[in-house]
PDB file of N, H, CA, C and O in Angstrom:
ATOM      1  N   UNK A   1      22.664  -5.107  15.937  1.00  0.00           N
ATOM      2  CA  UNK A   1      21.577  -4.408  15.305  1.00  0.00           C
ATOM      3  C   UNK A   1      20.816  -5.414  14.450  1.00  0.00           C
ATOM      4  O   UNK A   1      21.272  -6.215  13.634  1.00  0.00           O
ATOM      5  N   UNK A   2      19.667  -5.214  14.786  1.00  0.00           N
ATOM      6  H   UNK A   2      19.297  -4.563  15.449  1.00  0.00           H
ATOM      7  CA  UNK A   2      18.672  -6.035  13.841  1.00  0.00           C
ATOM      8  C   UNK A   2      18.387  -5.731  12.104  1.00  0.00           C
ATOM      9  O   UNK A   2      18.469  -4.638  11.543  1.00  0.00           O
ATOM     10  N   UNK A   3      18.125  -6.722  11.643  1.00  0.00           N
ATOM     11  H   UNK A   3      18.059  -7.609  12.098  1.00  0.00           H
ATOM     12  CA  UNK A   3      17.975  -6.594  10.246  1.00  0.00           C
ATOM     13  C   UNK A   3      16.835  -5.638   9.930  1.00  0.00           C
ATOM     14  O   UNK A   3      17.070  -4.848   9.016  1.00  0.00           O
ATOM     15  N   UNK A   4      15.389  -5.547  10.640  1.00  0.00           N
ATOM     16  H   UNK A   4      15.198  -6.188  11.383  1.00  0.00           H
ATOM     17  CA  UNK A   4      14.596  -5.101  10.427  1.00  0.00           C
ATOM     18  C   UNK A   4      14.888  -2.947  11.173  1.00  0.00           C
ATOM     19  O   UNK A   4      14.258  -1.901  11.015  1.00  0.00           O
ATOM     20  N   UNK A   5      15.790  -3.226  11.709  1.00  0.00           N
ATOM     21  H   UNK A   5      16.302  -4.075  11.838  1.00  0.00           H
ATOM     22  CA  UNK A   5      16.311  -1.297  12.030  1.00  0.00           C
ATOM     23  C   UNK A   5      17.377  -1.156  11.188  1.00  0.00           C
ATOM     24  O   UNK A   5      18.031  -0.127  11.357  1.00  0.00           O
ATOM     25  N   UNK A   6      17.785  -2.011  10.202  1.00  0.00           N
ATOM     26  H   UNK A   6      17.253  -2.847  10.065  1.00  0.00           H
ATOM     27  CA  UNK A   6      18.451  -1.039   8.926  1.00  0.00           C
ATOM     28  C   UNK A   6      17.471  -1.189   7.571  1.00  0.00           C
ATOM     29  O   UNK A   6      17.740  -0.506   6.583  1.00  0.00           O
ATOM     30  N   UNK A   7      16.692  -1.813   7.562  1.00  0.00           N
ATOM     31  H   UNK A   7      16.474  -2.367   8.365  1.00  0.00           H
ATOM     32  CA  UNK A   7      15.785  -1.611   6.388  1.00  0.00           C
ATOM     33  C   UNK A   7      14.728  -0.781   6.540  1.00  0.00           C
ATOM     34  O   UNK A   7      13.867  -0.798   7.419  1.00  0.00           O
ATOM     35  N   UNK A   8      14.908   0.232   5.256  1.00  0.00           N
ATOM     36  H   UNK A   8      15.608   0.246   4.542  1.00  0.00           H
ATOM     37  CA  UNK A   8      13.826   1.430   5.344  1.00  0.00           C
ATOM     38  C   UNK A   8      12.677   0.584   5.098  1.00  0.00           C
ATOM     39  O   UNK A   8      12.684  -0.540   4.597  1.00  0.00           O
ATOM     40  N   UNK A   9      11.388   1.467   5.635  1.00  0.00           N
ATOM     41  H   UNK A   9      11.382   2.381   6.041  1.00  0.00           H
ATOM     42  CA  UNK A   9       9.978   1.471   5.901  1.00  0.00           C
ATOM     43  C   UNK A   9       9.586   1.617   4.044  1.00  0.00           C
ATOM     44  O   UNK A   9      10.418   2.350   3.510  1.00  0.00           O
ATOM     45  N   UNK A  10       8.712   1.171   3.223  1.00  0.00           N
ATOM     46  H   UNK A  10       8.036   0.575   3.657  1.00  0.00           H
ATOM     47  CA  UNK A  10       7.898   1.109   2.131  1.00  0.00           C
ATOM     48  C   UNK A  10       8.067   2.912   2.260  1.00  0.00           C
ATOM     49  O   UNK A  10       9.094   3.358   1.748  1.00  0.00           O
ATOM     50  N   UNK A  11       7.351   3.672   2.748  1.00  0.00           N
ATOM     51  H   UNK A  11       6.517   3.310   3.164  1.00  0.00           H
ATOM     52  CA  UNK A  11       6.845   4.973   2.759  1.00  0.00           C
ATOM     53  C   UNK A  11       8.445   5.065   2.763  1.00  0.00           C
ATOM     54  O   UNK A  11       8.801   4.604   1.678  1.00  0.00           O
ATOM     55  N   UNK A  12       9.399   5.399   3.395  1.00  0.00           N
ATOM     56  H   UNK A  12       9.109   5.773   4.276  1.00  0.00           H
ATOM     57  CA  UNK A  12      10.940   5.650   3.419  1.00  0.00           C
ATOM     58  C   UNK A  12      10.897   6.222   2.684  1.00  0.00           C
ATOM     59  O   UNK A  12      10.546   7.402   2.681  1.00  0.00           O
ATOM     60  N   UNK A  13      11.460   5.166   1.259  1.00  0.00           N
ATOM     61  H   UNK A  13      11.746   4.208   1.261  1.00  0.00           H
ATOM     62  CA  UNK A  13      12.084   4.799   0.423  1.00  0.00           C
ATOM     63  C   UNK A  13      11.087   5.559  -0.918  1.00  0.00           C
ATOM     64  O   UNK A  13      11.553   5.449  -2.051  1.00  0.00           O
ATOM     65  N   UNK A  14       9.916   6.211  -0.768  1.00  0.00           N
ATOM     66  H   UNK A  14       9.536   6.299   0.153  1.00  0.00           H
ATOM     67  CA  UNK A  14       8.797   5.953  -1.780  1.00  0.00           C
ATOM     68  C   UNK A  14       9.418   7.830  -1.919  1.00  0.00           C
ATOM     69  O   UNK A  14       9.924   8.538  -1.049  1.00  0.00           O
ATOM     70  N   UNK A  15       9.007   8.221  -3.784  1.00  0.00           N
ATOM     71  H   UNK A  15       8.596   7.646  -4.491  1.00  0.00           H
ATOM     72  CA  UNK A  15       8.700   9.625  -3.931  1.00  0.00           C
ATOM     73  C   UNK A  15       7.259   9.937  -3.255  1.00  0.00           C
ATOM     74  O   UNK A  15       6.227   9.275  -3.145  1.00  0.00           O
ATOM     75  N   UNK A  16       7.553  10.924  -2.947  1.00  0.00           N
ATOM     76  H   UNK A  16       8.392  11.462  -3.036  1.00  0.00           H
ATOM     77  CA  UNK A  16       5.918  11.231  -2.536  1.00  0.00           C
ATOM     78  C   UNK A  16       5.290  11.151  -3.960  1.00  0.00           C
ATOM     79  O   UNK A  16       5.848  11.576  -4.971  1.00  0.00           O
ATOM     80  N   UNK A  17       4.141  10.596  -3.923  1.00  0.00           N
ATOM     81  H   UNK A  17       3.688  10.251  -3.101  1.00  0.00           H
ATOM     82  CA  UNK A  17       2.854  10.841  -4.939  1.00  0.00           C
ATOM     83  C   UNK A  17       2.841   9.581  -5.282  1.00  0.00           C
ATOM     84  O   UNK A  17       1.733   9.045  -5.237  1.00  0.00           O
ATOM     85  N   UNK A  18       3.601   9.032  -5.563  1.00  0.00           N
ATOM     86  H   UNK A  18       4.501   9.467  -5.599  1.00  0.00           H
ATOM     87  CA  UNK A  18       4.257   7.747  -6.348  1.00  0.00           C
ATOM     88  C   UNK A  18       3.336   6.699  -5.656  1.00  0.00           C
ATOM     89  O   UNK A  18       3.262   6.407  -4.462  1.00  0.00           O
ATOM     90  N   UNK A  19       2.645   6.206  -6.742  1.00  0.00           N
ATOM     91  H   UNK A  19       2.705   6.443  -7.712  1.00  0.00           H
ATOM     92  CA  UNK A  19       1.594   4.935  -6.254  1.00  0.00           C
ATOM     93  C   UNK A  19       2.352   3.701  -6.188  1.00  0.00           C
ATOM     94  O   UNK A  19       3.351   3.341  -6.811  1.00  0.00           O
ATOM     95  N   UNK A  20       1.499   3.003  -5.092  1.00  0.00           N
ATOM     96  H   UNK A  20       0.687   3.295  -4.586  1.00  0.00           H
ATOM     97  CA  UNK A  20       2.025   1.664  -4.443  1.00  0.00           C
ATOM     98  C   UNK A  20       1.616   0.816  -5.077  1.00  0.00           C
ATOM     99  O   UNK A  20       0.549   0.792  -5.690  1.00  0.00           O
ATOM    100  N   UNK A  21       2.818  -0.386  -4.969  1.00  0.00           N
ATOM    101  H   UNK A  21       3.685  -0.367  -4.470  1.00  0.00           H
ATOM    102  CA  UNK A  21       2.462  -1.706  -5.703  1.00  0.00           C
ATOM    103  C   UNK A  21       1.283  -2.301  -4.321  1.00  0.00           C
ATOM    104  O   UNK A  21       1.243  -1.802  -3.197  1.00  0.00           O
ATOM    105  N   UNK A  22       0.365  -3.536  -4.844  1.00  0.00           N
ATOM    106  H   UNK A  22       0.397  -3.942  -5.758  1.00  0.00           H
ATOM    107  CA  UNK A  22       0.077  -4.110  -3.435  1.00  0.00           C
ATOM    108  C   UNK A  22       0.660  -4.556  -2.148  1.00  0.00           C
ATOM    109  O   UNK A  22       0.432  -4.433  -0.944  1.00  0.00           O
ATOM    110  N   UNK A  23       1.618  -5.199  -3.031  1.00  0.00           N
ATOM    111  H   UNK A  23       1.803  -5.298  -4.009  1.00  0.00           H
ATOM    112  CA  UNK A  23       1.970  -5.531  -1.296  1.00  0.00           C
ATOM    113  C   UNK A  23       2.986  -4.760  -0.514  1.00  0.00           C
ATOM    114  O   UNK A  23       3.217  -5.014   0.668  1.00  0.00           O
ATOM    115  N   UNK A  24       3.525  -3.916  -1.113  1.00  0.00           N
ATOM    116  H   UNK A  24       3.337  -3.709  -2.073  1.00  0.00           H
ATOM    117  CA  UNK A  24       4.023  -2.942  -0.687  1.00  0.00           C
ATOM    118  C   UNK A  24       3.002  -1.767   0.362  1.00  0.00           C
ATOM    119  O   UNK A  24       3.351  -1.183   1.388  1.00  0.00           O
ATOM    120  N   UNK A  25       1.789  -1.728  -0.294  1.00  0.00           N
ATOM    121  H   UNK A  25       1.505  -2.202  -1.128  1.00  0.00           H
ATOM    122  CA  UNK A  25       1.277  -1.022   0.295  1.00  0.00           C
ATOM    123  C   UNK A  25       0.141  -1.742   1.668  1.00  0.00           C
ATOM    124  O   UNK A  25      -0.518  -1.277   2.597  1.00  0.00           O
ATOM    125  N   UNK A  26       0.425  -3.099   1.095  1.00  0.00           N
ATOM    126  H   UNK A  26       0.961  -3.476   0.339  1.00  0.00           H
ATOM    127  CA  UNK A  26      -0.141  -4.319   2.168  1.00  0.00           C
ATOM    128  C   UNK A  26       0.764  -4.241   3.726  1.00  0.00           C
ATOM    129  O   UNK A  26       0.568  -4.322   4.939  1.00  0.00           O
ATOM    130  N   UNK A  27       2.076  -3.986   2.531  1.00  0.00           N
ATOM    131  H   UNK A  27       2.235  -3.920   1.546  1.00  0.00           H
ATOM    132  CA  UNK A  27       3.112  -4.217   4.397  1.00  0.00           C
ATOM    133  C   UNK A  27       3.074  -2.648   5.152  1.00  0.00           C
ATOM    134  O   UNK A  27       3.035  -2.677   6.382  1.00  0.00           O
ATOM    135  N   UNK A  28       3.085  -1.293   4.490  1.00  0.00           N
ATOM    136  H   UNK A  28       3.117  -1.270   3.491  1.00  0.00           H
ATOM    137  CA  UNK A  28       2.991  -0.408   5.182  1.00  0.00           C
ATOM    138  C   UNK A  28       1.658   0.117   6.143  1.00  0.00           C
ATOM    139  O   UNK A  28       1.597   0.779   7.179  1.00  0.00           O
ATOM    140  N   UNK A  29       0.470  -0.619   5.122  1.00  0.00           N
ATOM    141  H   UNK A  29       0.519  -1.157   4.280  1.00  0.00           H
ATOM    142  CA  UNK A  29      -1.043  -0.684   6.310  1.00  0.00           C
ATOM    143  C   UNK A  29      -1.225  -1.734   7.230  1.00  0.00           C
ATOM    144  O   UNK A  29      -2.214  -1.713   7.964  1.00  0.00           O
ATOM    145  N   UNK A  30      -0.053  -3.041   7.314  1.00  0.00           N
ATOM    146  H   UNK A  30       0.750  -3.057   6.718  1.00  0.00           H
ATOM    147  CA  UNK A  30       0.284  -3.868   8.612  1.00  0.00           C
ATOM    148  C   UNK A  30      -1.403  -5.395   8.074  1.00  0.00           C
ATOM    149  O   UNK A  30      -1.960  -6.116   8.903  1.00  0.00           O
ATOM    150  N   UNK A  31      -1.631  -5.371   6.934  1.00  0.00           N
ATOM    151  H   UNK A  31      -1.179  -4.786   6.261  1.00  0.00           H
ATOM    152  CA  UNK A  31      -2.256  -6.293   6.213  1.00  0.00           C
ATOM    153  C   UNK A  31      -1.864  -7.111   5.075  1.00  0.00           C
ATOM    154  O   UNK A  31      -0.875  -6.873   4.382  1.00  0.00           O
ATOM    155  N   UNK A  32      -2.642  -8.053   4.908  1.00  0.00           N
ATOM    156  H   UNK A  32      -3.445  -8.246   5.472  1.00  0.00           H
ATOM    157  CA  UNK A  32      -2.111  -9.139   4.013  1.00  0.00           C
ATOM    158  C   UNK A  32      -2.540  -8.332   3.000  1.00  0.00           C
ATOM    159  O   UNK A  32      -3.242  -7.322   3.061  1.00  0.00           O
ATOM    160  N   UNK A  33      -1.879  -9.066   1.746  1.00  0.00           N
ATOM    161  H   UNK A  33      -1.309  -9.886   1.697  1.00  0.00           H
ATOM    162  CA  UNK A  33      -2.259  -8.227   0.529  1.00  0.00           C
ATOM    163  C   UNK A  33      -3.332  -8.972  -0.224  1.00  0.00           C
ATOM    164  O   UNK A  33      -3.740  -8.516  -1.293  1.00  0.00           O
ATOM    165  N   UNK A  34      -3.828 -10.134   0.294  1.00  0.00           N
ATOM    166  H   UNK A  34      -3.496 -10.504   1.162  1.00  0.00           H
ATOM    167  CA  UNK A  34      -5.605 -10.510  -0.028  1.00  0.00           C
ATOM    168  C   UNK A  34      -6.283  -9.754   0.437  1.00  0.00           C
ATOM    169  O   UNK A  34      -7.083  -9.181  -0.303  1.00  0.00           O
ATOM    170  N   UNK A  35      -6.243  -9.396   2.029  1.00  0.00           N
ATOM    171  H   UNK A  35      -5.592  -9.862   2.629  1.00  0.00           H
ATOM    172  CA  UNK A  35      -6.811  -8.727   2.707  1.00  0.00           C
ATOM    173  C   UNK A  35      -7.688  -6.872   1.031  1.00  0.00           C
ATOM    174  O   UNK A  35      -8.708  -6.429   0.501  1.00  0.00           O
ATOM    175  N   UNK A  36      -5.975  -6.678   1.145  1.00  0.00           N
ATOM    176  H   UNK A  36      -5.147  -7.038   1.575  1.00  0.00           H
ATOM    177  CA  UNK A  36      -6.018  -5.036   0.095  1.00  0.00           C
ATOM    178  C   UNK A  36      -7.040  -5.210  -0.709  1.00  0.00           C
ATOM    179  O   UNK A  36      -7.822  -4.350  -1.116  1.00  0.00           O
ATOM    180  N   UNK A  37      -7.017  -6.752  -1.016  1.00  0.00           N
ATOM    181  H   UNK A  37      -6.382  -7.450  -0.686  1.00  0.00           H
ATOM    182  CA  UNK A  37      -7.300  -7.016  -2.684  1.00  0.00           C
ATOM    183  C   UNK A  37      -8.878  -7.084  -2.382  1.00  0.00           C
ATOM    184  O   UNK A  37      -9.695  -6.507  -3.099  1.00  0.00           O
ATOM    185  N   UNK A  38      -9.302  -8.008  -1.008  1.00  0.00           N
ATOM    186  H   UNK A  38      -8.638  -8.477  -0.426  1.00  0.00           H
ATOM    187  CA  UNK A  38     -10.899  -7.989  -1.013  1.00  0.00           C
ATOM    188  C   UNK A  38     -11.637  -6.400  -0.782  1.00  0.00           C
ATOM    189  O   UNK A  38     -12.696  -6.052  -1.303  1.00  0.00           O
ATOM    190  N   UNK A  39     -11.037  -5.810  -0.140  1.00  0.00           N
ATOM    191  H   UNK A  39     -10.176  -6.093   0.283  1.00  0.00           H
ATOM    192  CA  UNK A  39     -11.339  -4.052  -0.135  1.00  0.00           C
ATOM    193  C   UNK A  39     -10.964  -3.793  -1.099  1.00  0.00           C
ATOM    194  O   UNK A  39     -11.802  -2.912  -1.290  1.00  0.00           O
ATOM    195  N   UNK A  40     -10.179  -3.768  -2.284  1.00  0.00           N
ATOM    196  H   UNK A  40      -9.498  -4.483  -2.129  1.00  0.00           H
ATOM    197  CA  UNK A  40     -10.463  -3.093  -3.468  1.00  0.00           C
ATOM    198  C   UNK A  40     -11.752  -3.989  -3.828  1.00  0.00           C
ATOM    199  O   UNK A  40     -12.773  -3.458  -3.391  1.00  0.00           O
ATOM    200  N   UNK A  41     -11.969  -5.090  -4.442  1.00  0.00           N
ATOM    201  H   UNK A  41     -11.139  -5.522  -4.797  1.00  0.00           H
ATOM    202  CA  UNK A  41     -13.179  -5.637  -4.738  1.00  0.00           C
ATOM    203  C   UNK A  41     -14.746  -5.401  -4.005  1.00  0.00           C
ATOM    204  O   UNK A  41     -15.820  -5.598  -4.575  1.00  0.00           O
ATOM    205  N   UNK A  42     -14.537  -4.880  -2.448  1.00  0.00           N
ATOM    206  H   UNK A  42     -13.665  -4.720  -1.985  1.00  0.00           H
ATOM    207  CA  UNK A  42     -15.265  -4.370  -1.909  1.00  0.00           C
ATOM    208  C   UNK A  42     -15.937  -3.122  -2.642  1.00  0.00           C
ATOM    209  O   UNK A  42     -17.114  -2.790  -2.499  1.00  0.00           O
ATOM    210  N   UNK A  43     -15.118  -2.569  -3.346  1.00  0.00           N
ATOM    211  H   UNK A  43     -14.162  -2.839  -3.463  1.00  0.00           H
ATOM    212  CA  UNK A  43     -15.099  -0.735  -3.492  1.00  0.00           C
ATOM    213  C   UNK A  43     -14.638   0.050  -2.453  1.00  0.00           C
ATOM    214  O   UNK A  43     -14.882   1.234  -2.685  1.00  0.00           O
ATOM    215  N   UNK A  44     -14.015  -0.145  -1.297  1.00  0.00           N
ATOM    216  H   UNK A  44     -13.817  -1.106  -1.109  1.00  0.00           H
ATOM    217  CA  UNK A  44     -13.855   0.011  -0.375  1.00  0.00           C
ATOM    218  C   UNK A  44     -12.338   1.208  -0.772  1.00  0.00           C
ATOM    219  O   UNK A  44     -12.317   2.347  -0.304  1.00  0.00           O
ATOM    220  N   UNK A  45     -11.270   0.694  -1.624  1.00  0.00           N
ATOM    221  H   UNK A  45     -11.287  -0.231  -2.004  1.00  0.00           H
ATOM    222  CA  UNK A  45     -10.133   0.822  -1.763  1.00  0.00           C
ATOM    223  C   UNK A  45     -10.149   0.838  -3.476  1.00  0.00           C
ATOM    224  O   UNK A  45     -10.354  -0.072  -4.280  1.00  0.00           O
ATOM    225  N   UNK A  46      -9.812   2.421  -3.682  1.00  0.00           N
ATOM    226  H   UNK A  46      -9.646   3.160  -3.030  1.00  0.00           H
ATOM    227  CA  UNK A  46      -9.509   2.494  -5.327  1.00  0.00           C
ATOM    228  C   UNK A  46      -8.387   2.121  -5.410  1.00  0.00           C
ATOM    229  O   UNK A  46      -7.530   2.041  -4.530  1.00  0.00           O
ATOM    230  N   UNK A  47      -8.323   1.774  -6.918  1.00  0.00           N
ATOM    231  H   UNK A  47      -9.019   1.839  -7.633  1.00  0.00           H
ATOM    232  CA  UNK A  47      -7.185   1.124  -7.204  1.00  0.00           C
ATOM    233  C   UNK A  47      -6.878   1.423  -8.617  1.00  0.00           C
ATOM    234  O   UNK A  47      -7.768   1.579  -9.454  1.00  0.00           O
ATOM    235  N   UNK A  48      -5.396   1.517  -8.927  1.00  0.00           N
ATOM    236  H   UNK A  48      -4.673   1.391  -8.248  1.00  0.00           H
ATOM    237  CA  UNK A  48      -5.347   1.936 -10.621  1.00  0.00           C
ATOM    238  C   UNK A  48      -4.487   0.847 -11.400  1.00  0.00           C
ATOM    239  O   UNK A  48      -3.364   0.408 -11.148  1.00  0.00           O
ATOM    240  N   UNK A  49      -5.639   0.466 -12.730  1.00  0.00           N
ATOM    241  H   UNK A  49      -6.551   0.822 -12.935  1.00  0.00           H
ATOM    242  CA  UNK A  49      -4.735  -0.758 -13.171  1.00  0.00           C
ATOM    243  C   UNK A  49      -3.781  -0.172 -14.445  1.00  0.00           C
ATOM    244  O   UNK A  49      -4.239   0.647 -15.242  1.00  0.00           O
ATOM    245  N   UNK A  50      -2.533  -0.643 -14.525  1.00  0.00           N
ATOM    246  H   UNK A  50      -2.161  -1.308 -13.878  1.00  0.00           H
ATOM    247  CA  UNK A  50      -1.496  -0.026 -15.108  1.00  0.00           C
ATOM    248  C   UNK A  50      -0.619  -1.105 -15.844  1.00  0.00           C
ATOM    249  O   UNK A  50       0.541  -1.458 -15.627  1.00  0.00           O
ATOM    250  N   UNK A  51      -1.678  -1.582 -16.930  1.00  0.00           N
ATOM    251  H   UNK A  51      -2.620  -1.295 -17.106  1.00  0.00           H
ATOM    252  CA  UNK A  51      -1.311  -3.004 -17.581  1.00  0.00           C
ATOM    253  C   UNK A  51      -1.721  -4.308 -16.875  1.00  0.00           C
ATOM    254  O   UNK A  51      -2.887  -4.430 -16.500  1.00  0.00           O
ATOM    255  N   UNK A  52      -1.023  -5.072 -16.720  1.00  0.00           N
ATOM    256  H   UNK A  52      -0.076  -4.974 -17.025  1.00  0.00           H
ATOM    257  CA  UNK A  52      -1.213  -5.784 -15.641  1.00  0.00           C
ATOM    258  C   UNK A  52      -1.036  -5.466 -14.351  1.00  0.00           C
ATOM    259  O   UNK A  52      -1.309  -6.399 -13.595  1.00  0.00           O
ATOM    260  N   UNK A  53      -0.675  -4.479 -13.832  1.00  0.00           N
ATOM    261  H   UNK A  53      -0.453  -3.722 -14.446  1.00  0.00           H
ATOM    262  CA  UNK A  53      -0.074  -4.195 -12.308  1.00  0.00           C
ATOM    263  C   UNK A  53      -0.987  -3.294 -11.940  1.00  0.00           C
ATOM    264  O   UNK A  53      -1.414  -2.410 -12.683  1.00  0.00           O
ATOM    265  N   UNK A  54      -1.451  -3.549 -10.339  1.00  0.00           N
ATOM    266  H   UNK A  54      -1.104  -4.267  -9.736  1.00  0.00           H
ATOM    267  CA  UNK A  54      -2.772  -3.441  -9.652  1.00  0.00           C
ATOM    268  C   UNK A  54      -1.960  -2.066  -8.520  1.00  0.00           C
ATOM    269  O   UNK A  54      -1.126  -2.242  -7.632  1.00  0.00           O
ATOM    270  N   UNK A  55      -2.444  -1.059  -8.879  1.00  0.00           N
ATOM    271  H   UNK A  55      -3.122  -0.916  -9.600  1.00  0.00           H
ATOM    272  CA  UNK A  55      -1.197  -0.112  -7.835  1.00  0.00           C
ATOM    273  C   UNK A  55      -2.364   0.940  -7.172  1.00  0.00           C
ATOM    274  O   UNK A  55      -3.423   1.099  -7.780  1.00  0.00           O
ATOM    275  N   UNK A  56      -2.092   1.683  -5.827  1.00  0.00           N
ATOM    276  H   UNK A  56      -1.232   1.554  -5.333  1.00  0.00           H
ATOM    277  CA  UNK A  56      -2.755   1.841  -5.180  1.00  0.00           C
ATOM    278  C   UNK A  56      -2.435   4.034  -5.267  1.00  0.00           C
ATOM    279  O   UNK A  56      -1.335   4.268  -5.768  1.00  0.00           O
ATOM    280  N   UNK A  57      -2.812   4.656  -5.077  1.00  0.00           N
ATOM    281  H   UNK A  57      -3.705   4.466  -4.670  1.00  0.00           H
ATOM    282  CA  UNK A  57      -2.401   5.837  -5.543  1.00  0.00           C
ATOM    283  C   UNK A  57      -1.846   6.291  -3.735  1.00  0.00           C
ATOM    284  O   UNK A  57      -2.358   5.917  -2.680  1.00  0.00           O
ATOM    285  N   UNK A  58      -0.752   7.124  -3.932  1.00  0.00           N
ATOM    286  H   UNK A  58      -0.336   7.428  -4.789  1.00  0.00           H
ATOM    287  CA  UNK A  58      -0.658   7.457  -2.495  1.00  0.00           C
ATOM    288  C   UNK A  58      -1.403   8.591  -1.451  1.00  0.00           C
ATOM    289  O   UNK A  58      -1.123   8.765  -0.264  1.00  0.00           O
ATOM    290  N   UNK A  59      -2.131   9.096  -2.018  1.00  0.00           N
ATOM    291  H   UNK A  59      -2.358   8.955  -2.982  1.00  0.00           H
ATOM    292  CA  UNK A  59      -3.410   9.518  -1.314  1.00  0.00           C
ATOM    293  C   UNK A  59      -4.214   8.467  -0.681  1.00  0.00           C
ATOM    294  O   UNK A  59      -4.492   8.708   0.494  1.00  0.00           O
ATOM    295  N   UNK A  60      -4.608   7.486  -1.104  1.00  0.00           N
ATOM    296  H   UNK A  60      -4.383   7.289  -2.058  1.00  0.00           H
ATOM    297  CA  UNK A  60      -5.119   6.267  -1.203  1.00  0.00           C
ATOM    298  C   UNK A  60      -5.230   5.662   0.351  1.00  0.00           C
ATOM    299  O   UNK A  60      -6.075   5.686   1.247  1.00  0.00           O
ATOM    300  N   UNK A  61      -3.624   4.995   0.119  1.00  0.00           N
ATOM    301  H   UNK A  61      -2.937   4.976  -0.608  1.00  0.00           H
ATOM    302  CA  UNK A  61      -2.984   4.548   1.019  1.00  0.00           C
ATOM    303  C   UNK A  61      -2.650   5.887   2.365  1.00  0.00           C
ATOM    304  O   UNK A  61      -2.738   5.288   3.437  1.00  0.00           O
ATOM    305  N   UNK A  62      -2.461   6.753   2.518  1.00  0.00           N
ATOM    306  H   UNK A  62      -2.391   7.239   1.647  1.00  0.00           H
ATOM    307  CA  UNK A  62      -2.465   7.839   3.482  1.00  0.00           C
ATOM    308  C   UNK A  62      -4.076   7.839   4.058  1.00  0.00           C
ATOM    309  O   UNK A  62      -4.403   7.760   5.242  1.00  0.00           O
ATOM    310  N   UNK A  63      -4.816   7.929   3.100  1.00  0.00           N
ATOM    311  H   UNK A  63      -4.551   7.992   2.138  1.00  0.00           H
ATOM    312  CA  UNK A  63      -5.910   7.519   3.896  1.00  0.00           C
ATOM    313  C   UNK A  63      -6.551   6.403   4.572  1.00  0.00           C
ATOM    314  O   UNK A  63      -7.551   6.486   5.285  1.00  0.00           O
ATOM    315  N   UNK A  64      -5.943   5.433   4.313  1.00  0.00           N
ATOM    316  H   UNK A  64      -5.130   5.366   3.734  1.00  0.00           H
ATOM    317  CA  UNK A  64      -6.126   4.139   4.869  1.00  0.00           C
ATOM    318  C   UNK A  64      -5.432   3.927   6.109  1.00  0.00           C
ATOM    319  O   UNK A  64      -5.809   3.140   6.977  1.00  0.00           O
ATOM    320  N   UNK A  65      -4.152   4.831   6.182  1.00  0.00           N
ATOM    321  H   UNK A  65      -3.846   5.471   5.477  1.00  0.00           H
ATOM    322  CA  UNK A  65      -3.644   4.268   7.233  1.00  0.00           C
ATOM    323  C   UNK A  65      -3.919   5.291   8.454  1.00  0.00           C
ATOM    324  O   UNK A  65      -3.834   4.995   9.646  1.00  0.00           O
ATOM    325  N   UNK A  66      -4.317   6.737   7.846  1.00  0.00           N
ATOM    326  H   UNK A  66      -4.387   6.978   6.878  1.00  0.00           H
ATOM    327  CA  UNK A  66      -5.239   7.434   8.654  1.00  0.00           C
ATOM    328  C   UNK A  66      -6.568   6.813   9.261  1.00  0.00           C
ATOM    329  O   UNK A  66      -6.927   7.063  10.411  1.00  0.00           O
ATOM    330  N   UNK A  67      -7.050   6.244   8.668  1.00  0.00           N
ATOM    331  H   UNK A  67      -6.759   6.041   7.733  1.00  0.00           H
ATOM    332  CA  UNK A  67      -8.699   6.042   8.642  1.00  0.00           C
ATOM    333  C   UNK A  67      -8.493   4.683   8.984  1.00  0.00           C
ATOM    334  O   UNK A  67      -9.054   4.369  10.033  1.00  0.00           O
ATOM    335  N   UNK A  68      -8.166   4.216   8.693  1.00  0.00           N
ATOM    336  H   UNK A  68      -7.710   4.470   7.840  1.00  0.00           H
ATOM    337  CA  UNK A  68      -8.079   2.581   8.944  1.00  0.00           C
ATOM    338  C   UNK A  68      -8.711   1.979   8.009  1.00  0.00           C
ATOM    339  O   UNK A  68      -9.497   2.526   7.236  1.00  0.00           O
ATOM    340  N   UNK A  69      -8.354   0.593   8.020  1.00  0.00           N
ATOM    341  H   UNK A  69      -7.715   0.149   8.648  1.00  0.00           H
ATOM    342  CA  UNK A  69      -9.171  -0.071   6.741  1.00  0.00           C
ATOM    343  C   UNK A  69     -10.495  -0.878   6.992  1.00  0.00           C
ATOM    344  O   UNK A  69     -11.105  -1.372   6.044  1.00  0.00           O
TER     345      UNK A  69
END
């Protein structure tokens, strides 16, 4: 068995509602997390800052991976 079929998926592991760090939410939309970062700077992708930490709300991300980025 491979390493990558016993490690849960980002979404898995997540409470629902519970906003994503970037690159967390970089690896579950299958993008780099510059990529996230120029679509948030776009306006493209809201984003909530929470001190220093750049986190993505999970509505957010459900729509992104619906909709595509």
């Amino acid at each position: 068995m491979s390493a990558l079929a016993t490690t849960p998926t980002p979404a898995a592991s997540r409470p629902p509602g519970a906003p994503w760090p970037i690159p967390d939410a970089a690896s579950y939309l299958t993008v780099s997390p510059r990529h996230l970062f120029r679509l948030i700077d776009a306006g493209r992708v809201k984003s909530i800052l929470l001190g220093r930490r750049r986190l993505i709300a999970d509505a957010e991300v459900r729509r992104l991976a619906a909709e595509g980025c």
